[in-house]
C-alpha atoms as one frame of an Amber mdcrd trajectory, in Angstrom:
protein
 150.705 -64.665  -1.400 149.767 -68.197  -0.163 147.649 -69.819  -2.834 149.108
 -72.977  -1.686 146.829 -73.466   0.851 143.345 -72.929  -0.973 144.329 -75.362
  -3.481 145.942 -77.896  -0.811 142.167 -77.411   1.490 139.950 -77.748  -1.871
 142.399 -81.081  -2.966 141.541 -81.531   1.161 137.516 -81.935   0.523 137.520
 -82.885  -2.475 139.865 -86.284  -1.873 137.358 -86.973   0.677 134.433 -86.595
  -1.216 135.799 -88.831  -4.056 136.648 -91.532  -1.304 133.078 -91.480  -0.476
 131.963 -91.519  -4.334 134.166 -94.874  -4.494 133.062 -96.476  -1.292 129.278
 -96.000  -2.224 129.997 -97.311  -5.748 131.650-100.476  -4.429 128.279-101.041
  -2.377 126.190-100.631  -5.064 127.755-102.062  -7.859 123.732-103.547  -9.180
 122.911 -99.434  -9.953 124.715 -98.388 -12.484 127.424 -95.197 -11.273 125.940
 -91.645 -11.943 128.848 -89.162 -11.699 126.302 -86.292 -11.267 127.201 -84.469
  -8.119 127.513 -84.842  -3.877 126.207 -82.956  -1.564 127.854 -81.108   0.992
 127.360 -78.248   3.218 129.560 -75.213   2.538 132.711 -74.996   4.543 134.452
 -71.839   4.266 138.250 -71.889   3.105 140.899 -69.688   5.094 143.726 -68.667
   2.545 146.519 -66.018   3.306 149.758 -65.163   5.775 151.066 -62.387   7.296
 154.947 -61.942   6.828 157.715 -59.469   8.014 158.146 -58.431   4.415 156.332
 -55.039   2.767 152.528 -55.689   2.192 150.257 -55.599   0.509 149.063 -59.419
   2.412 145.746 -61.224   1.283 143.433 -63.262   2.342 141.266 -65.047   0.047
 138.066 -66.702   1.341 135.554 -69.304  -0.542 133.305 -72.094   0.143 133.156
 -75.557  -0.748 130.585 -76.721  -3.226 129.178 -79.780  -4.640 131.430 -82.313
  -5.516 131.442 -82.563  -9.257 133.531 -82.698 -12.664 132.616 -79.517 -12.803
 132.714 -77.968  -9.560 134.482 -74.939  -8.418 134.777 -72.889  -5.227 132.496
 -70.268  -4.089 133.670 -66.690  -3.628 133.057 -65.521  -0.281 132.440 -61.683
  -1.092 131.123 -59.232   1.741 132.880 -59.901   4.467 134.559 -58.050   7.073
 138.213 -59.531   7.059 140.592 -57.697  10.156 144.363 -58.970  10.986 145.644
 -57.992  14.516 148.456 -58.090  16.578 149.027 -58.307  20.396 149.960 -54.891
  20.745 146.689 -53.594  19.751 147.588 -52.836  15.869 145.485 -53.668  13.895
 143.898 -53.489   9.648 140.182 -54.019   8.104 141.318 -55.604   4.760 139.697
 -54.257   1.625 137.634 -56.831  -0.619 139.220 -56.484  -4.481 137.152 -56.988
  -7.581 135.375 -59.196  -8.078 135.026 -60.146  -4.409 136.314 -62.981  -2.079
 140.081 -61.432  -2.009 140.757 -58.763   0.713 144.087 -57.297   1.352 145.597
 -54.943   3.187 146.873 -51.447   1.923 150.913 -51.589   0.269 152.024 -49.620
   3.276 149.491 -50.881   6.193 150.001 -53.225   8.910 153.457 -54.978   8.407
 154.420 -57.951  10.470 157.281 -58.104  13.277 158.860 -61.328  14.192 158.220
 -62.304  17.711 154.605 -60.671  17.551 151.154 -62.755  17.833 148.871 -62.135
  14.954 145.356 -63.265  14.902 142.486 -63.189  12.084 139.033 -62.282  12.454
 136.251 -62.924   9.966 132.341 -61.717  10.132 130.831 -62.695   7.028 127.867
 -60.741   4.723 125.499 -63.713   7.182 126.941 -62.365  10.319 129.240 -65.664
  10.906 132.443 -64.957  12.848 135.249 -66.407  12.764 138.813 -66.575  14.084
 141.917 -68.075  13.979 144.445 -69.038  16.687 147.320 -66.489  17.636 150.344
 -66.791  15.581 153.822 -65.784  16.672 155.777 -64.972  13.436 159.132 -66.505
  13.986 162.237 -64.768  12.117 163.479 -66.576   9.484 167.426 -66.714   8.751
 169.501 -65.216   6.178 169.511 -67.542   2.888 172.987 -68.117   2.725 173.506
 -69.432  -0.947 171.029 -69.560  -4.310 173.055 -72.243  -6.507 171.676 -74.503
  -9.372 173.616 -77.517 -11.061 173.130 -78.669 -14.902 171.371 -82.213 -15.141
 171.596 -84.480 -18.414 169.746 -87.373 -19.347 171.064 -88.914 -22.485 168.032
 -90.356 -24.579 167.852 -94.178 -24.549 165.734 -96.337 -26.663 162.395 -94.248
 -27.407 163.306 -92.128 -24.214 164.339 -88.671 -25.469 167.106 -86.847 -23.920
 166.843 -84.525 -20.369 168.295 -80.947 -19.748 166.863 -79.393 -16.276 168.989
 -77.359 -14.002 168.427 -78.518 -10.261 168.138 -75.550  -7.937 169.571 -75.974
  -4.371 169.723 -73.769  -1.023 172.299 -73.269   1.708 171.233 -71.489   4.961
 172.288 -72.208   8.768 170.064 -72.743  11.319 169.631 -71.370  14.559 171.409
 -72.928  17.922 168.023 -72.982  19.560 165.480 -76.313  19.061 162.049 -75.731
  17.640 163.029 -74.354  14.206 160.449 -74.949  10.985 161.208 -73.773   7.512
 159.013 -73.997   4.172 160.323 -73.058   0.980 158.658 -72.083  -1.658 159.804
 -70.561  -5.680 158.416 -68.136  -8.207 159.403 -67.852 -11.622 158.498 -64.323
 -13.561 158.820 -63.826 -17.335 157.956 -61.720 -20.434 155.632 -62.788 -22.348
 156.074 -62.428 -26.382 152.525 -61.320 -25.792 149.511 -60.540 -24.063 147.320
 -62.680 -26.213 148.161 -65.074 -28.011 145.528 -67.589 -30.701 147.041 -70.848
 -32.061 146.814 -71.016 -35.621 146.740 -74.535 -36.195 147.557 -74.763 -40.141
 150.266 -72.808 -39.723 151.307 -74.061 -36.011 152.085 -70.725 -34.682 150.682
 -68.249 -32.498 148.942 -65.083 -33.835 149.405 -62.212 -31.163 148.592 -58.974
 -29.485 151.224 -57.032 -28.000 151.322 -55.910 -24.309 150.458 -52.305 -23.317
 153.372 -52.217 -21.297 156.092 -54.276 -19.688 154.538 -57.394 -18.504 155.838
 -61.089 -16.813 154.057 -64.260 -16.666 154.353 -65.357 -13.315 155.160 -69.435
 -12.946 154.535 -71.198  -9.371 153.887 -74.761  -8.147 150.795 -74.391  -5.955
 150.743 -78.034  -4.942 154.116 -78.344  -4.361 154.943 -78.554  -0.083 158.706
 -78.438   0.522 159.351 -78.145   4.506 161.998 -79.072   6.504 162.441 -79.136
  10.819 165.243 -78.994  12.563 164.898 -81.999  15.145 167.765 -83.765  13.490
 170.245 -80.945  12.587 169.450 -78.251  15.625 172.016 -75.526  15.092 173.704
 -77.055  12.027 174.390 -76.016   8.195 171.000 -76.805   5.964 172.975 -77.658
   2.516 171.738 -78.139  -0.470 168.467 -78.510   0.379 166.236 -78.950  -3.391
 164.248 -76.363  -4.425 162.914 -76.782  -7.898 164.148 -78.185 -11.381 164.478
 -75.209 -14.301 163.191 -76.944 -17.613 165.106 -76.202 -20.810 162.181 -73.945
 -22.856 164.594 -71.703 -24.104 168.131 -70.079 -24.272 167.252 -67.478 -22.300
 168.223 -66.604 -18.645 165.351 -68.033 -16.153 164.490 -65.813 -13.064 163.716
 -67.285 -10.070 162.991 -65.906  -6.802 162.840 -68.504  -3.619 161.274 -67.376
   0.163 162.666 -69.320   2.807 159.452 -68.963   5.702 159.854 -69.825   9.323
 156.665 -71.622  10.280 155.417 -72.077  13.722 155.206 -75.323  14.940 151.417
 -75.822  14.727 151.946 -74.492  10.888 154.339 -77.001  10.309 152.457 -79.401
  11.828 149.409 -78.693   8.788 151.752 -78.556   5.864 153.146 -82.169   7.188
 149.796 -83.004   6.995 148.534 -81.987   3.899 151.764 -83.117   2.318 150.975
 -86.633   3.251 147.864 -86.221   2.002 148.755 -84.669  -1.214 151.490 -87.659
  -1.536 149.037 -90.531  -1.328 147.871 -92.141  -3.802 144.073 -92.911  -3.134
 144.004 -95.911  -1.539 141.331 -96.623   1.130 144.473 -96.609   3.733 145.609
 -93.448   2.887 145.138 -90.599   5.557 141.545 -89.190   5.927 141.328 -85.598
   5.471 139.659 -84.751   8.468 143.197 -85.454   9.900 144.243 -82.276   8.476
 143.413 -79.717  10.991 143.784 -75.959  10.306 144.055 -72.569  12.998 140.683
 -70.988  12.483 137.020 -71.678  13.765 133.872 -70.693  13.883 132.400 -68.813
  16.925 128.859 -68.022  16.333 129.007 -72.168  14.939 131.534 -74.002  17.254
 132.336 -77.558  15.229 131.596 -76.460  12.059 134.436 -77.187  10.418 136.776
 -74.551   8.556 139.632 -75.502   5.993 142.969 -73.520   5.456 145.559 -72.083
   7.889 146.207 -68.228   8.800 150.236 -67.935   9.063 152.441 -64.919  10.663
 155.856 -66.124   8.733 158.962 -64.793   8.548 160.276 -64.457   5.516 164.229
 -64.467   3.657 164.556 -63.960  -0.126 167.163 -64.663  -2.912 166.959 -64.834
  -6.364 168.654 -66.624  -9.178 169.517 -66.451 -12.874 169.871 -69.790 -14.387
 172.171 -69.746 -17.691 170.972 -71.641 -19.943 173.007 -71.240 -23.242 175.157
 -74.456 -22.310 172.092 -76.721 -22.219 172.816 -80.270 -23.667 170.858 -80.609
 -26.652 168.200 -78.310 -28.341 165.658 -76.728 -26.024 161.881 -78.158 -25.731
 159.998 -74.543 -27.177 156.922 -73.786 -27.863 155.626 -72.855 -31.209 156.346
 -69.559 -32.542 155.023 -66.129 -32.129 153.889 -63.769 -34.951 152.576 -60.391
 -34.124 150.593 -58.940 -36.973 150.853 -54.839 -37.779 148.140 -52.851 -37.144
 146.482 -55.041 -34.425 143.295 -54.777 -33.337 142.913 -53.357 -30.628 146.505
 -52.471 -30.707 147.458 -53.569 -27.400 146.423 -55.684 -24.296 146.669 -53.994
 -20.577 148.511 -56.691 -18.579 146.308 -57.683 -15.882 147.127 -57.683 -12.496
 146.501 -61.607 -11.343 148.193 -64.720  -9.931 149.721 -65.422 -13.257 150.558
 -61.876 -14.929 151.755 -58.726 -13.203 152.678 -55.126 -14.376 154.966 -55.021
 -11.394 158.033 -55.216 -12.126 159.886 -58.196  -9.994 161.981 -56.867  -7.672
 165.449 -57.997  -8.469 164.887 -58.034 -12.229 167.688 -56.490 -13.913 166.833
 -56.965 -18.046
């Protein structure tokens, strides 16, 4: 799932919308500044990958709106969403409540490294559009999951630091032209399904899940990538994935995917991670510069945000131990689950941050 890129393509637009905002202000400084909204036409937003791991894949699609505090992307619902490859495979995605997200079927069209995979949109308005051909590279073998204990003594007002810094080993390949992202997702049980803070007490009152459940953790901003221009056919060591924070004395579950990006892939997560680096300034890159794989046929120059990947995937997963943390952990406040409840239990949802599914190399 590659949520990454719909919130990289909205913070995309919506950068370049505030640069505008400030420019005009600066111009204009005798009117006083009404934050109400601006007006833009709206762009649709490509979000979603192909890989050579079991499906199901998914593709989300919205539109930009007005820039405002406010604001939020529009669903895209309706369309007509197909992935092919170059051997004449091919699968018509099917759009999920409550519209905008269309995915393939869990045993459907899987990808094969060294295909070409290309997307194809025709939306409810009869727009088409479609994305450059993708050859999914293979990606190779993670070779080591390992995570080191960091302490920060507290100094002054500072308070102390526990984290646990995760790190990768993997080698790459002898030939040139090798691109790697990496990318982490943390699952956990909740205490429960819903939860109301009680502020006189300063706890939680709660309902208990239906079933097993996890609360799924990711950093959707975060862009880790990595070429191999400078160590062609060499040992990739200790290459940072993510710092563990110490919430508890519990084991933390991690799983990382190591993706091999084309070039032209690497090329726009380079790009947006400049972008998403910068601070503001009026020298920073524009985000026009940012160029995704898709366009519009029936439209040619309108523009279209987001990239359509066929990546190969690796995965490895961790368990950090956290009972020799430094220092008392930084929890939350407690839990208390009332008997009877009403109702008595909460179905975990099936979203971006819960699952039912159990992860796949859970073992407690």
């Amino acid at each position: 799932m590659n949520t990454e890129i719909l919130v990289a393509s909205t913070r995309i637009v919506k950068q370049g919308l505030a640069l505008l905002g400030l420019i005009t202000c600066l111009f204009s400084c005798i009117t006083p500044f009404q934050p109400d909204t601006v007006s833009v036409d709206p762009m649709l937003i490509v979000d979603g990958q192909i890989t050579d791991q079991p499906g199901p894949y998914t593709i989300r699609l919205t539109r930009t709106s007005n820039y405002s505090i406010r604001s939020v992307n529009l669903l895209e619902p309706g369309a007509t969403v197909v992935i092919a490859d170059n051997l004449g495979n091919q699968e018509t995605l099917k759009e999920q409540s409550p519209g905008g997200v269309y995915q393939t079927s869990a045993n459907g069209l899987r990808g094969v490294p060294g295909r070409r995979y290309t997307l194809t949109i025709q939306t409810r308005a009869g727009k088409r559009y479609v994305s450059e051909s993708e050859v999914m590279p293979a990606a190779p073998p993670i070779q080591k999951l390992y995570y080191e204990s960091n302490y920060v003594p507290a100094v002054g007002i500072t308070r102390e630091r526990q984290t646990w810094a995760v790190y990768l080993d993997t080698k790459d390949p002898d030939t040139l032209g090798n691109y790697y992202k990496w990318s982490w997702t943390h699952y956990e049980m909740p205490t429960a399904c819903k939860k109301t803070f009680v502020s006189s007490g300063s706890y939680y009152t709660g309902i208990s899940c239906c079933t097993d459940c996890w609360d799924i953790t990711r950093c959707y901003t975060c862009v880790n990538i990595n070429s191999d221009v400078n160590i062609n056919g060499k040992a990739i060591s200790r290459q940072p994935i993510t710092d563990v924070p110490f919430t508890s004395l519990s084991r933390y579950y991690l799983e990382v995917e190591q993706q091999a990006l084309s070039k032209n892939a690497y090329q726009f997560w380079k790009s947006v991670q400049q972008l998403t680096s910068n601070t503001g300034g009026l020298f920073d890159v524009a985000p026009s510069s940012v160029q995704g794989n898709m366009k519009c046929i029936t439209t040619p120059g309108e523009p279209v945000y987001g990239y359509f990947g066929a990546v190969g995937v690796s995965v490895s997963y961790l368990y950090v131990d956290r009972t020799e943390g430094r220092g008392a952990p930084d929890v939350d406040f407690p839990t208390s689950i009332p008997y009877p409840t009403n109702p008595s239990c909460i179905v975990c949802e099936n979203s971006l941050y819960r699952t039912p599914n159990k992860p796949r190399f859970w073992t407690y």
